[in-house]
N, C-alpha and C positions, 0 to 999 in steps of 0.2 A: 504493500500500500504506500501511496506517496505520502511522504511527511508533507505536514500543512505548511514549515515554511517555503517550500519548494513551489509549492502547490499556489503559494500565490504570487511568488517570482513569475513562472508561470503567464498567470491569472492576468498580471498585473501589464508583462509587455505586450498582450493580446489586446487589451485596452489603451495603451499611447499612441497606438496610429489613430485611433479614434476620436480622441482630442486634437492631434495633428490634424488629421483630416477638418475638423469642424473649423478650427481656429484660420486654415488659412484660404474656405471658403467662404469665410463672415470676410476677411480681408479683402478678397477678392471682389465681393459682393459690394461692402462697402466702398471700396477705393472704386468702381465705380460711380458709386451717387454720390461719392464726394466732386466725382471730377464734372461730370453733369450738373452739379449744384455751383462750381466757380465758373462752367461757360454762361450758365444761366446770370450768374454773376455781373461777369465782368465783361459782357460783351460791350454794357453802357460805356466804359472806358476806351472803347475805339468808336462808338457810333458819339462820344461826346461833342467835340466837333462839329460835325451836322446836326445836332438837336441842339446845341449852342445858335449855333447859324440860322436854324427855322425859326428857335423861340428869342432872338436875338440874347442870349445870357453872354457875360462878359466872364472872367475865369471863377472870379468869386460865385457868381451864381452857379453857375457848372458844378464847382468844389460841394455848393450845399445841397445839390442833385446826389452826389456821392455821398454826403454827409448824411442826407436824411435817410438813406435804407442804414447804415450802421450805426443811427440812435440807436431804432427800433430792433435791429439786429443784436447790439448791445443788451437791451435792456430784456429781453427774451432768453438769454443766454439761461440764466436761473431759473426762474420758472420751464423752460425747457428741461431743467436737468430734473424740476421736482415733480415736473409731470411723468419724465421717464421713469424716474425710482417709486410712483405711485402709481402709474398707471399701463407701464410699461415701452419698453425701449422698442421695438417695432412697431406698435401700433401709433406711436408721437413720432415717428421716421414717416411713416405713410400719410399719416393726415399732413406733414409737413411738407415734403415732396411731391403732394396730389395738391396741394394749395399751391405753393411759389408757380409749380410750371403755369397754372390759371394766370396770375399776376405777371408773370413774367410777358406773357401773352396781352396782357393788356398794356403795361406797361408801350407796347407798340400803336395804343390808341390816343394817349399821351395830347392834348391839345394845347398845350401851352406847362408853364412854369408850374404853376400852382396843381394841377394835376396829376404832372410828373412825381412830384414832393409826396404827393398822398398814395400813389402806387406804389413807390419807390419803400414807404414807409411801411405798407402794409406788408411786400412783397420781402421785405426786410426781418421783421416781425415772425412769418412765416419761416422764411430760411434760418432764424435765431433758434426757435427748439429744435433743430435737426441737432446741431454739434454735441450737446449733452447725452441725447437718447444714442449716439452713434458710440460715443466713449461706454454706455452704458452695455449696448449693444456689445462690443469688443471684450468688456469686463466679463460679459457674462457667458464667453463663450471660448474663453482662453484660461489656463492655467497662469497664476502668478510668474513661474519663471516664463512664459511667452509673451506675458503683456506687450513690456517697453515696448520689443521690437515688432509684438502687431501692431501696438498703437503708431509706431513710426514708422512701418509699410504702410498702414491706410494714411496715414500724417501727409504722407508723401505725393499724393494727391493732390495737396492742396496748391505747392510749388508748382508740380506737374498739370495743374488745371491753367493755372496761373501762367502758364509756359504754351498751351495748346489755344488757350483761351481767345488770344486776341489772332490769333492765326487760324481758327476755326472763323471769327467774328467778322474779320477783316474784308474776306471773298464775300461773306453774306450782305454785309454794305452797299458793295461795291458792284452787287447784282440786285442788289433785291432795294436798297433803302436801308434805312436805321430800323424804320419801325418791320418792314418786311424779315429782319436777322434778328428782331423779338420774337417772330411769331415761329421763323424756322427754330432757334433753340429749344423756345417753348416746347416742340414738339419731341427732341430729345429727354426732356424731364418725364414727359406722358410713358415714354418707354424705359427710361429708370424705374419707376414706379411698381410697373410692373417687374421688372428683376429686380427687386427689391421684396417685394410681397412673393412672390415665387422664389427667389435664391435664398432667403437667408436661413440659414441651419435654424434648429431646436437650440433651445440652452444648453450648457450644461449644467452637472450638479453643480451645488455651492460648496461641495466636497472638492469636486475638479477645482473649480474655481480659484479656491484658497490653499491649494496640493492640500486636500485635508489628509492624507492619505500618506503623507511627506514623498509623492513622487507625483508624475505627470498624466499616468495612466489612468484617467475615472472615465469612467463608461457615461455615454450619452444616454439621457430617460427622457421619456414623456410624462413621467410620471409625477402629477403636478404638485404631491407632496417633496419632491426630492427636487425643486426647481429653486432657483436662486430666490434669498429674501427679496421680499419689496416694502420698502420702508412707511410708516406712514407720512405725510404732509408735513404733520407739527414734529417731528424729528427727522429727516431731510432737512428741515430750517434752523433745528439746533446746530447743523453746520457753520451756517452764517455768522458766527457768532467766535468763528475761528482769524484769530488775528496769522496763525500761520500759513492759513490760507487765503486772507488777503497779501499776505508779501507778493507770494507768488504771484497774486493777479498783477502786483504793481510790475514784477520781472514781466512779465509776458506782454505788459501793456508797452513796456518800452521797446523790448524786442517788434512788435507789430507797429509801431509809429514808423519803423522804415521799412517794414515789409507794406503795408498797406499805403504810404506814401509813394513808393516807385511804383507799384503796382497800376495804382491810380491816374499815375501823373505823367509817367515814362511814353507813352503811345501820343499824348497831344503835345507833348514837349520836341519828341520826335517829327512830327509833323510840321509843328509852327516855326519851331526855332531851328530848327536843320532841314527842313526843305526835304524831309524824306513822304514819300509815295502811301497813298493810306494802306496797300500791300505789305512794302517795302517794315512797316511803323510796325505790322503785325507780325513779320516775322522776326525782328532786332526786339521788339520789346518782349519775345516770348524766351529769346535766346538763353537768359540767367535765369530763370528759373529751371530749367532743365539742369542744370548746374543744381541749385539748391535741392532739388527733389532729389540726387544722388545722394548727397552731400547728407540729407534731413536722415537717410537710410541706415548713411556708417556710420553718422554719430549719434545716434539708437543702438545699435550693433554694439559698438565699441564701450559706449556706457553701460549697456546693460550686463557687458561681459568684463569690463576691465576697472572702469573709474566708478566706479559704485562708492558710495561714503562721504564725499567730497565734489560737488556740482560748481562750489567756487573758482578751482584751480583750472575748469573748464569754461564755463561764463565767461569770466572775468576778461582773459586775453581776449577769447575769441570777439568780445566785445569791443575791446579796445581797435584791434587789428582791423574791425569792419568799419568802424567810425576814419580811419585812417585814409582805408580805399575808398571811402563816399568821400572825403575831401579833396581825393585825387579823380571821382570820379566829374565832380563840381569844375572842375578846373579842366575837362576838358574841350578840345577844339573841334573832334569831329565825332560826327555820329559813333563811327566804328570804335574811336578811343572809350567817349561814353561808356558804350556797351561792355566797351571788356574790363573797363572797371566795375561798374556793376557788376558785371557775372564775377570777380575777382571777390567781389564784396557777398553775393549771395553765397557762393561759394564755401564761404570761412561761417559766416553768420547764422546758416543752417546746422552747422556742427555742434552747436549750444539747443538748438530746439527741441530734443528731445529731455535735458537736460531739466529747462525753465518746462515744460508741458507737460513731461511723461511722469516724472520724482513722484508728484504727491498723487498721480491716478495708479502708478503703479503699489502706492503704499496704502490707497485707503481702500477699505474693503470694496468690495463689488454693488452691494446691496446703497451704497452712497457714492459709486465712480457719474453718476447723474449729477446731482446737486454740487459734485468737486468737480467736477470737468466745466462746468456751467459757470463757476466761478471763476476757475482758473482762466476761461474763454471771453468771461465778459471784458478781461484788462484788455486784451488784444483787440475785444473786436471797439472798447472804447476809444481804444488808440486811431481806429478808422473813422468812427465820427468824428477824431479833432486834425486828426491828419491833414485828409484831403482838401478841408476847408479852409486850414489857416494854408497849407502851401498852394491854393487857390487865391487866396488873398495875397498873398508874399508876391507871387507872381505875376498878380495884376497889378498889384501896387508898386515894386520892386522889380523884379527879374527872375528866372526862373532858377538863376545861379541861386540866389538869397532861400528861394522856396529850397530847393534840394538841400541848402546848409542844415535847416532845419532839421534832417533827418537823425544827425550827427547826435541830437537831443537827444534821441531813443536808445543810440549805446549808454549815455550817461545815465540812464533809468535802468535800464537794464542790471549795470555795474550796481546801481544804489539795492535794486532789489534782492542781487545776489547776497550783499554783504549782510545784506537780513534776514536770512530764511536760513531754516536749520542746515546745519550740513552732512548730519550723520540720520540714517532713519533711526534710530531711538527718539533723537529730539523732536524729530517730526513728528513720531506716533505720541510723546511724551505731552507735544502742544496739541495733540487731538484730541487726547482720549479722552476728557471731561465731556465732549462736544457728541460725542457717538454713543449708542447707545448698543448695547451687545446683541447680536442673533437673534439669542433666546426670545429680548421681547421685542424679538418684528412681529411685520404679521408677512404669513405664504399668500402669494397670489397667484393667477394662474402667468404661466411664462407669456412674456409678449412675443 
């Protein structure tokens, strides 16, 4: 007869492909609606220009066109994360993703300024509870040792949307209209949707989940006793109340004032002030993030395997070094110099974002990676409402050299937030654990 401990050696590596297999189907699944959700995005950042031009906006008004889908963006980030941990992380992904593509679509009916503002806001709002239920989503379907680096394959997406984005957007312009390359994306979201609602795996256990098991191997159920906690409402929000996790949001916010500033700004800067082609604008301004979506991958990888303990001795340069290359990229004479400082810059700056994003999703239980990812998303995506609008103003006021210096701002935040947030996971879980409340008393729902 076989000895039991054999027996669950065994047991045990018959069940790890089976968490392998789930986790890097949710990745899969996801890293597509992520990248669907930034063409939906950001398409308005190469058709800005001609909707400047119809509705006569000068750059400041434009900037608050960008500005107003990442109030609402912003400010959705948290309730996004409390609706996923209470109601569940697929079903706040669907309602989320079957709303925006609607908006998105109208967005092309658009008659003036003041219209734009209230699509833009609602369409915003919408796309805001996606990020939390996603992190949720991921949490609940990965083992602790594979999080970081799911969350930083699907993470990966975002660079990578951010890269296809205005080169998907661009041809649509350029044959259809501004408003005609709303309605053709839109139609891309309507088929996210569906692989979304068809692709994404069952949960796992909250055994798998947490290795309860101290290995990677838990078997996939249906069984909707054995499905991940779902937190209630009023403890989800005893979260909020964690000054360790507002640091982080402050690192993230500064980090995203230069990703959501070039993002934003790089495609009509390209155009107006260098005389490049509205083609030409979409393929140069997609160039550096293709760079940073590598980049966002190995320094996931490498942190999750090497620099664990310690997120300062990484931040910190990588911070310094990218504020460096934006002042060299400020300073230069042609398009093509531009760009390859940029990509020089995205390049090093993505190597810290798993770093500032993934730490505190991978430390806090699963049952709360909603309401903590929502947090940690809202600094970033605040960083977008104040971004694009003051370097909208810099530039119409100023010059677009003074608007890019701005960005420089974001490493210094960045730096500020690292030298405040714990650096060892003891201190981390040490400033949590008042704020959480144990397993025992959640309550089970059914898996979303």
């Amino acid at each position: 007869m076989m000895e039991p401990e054999k027996a669950g050696e065994i047991q045990e590596a018959t069940r790890r492909p089976a968490t392998s297999k789930v986790a890097k189907v949710t990745v899969v699944v996801l890293f597509i609606a992520w990248l669907v959700d930034y063409i939906d995005r950001l398409v308005i950042t190469i058709a800005l220009p001609e909707i400047g031009d119809e509705f006569s906006l000068g750059e400041t008004e434009q900037g608050l066109v960008l500005t107003a889908f990442f109030i609402t963006y912003a400010l959705f980030q948290i309730p996004g994360g409390i609706l996923a941990d209470s109601w569940g992380a697929k079903r706040t992904m669907l309602v989320a993703a079957a709303g925006w593509s609607v908006f998105t679509a109208a967005c092309g009916l658009a008659r003036g300024l003041g219209s734009m503002l209230a699509l833009r806001a609602v369409f915003g709002a919408l796309q805001g509870i996606f990020p939390a239920a996603s992190i949720k989503a991921i949490s609940e379907r990965t083992t602790r040792k594979q999080r970081l680096t799911a969350n930083g394959a699907m993470s990966a997406s975002n660079p990578f949307g951010a890269a296809i984005a205005p080169m998907v957007a661009a041809p649509l312009v350029a044959a259809f209209g501004w408003r005609g390359a709303f309605f053709a994306v839109a139609v891309l979201g309507a088929g996210m949707v569906f692989v979304l609602w068809k692709g994404l795996p069952p949960a796992l256990t909250r055994d798998a989940t947490t290795d309860g098991t101290g290995m990677d191997g838990d078997a996939v159920t249906d069984d909707k006793s054995a499905a991940p906690v779902q937190v209630p409402v009023r403890d989800a929000l005893r979260l909020l109340r964690s000054s360790v996790m507002w640091r982080f949001t402050l690192m993230f916010c500064g980090f995203n004032i230069i990703g959501w500033g070039l993002v934003s700004w790089v495609p009509t800067f390209l155009r107006e002030t260098k005389g490049v082609s509205l083609t030409g604008a979409g393929v140069l301004a997609g160039i550096p993030w293709f760079g940073a979506a590598v980049s966002m991958v190995l320094g996931g990888y490498v942190f999750d395997r090497y620099l664990r303990g310690n997120h300062r001795r990484v931040v910190i340069p990588v911070m310094l070094v990218t504020a460096v290359l934006l002042m060299f990229m400020v300073r230069a004479e042609t398009a093509t110099e531009f760009i390859v400082w940029e990509t020089g810059g995205t390049l090093v700056m993505y190597l810290a974002y798993m770093q500032i994003f993934g730490l505190p999703l991978r430390m806090l239980p699963p049952e709360y990676a909603g309401v903590g990812g929502g947090m940690v998303n809202f600094g970033g995506q605040l960083a977008g409402a104040v971004s694009p609008f003051v370097m909208g103003f810099l530039a119409e006021r100023f010059s677009f050299e003074v608007a890019f210096s701005f960005l420089v701002l974001g490493a210094g935040v960045a730096v500020l937030g690292a030298l405040i947030t714990p650096q060892t996971t003891e201190a981390f879980r040490a400033g949590l654990g008042r704020h959480l409340r144990t397993p025992a008393n959640a309550v089970v729902t059914e898996k979303s």
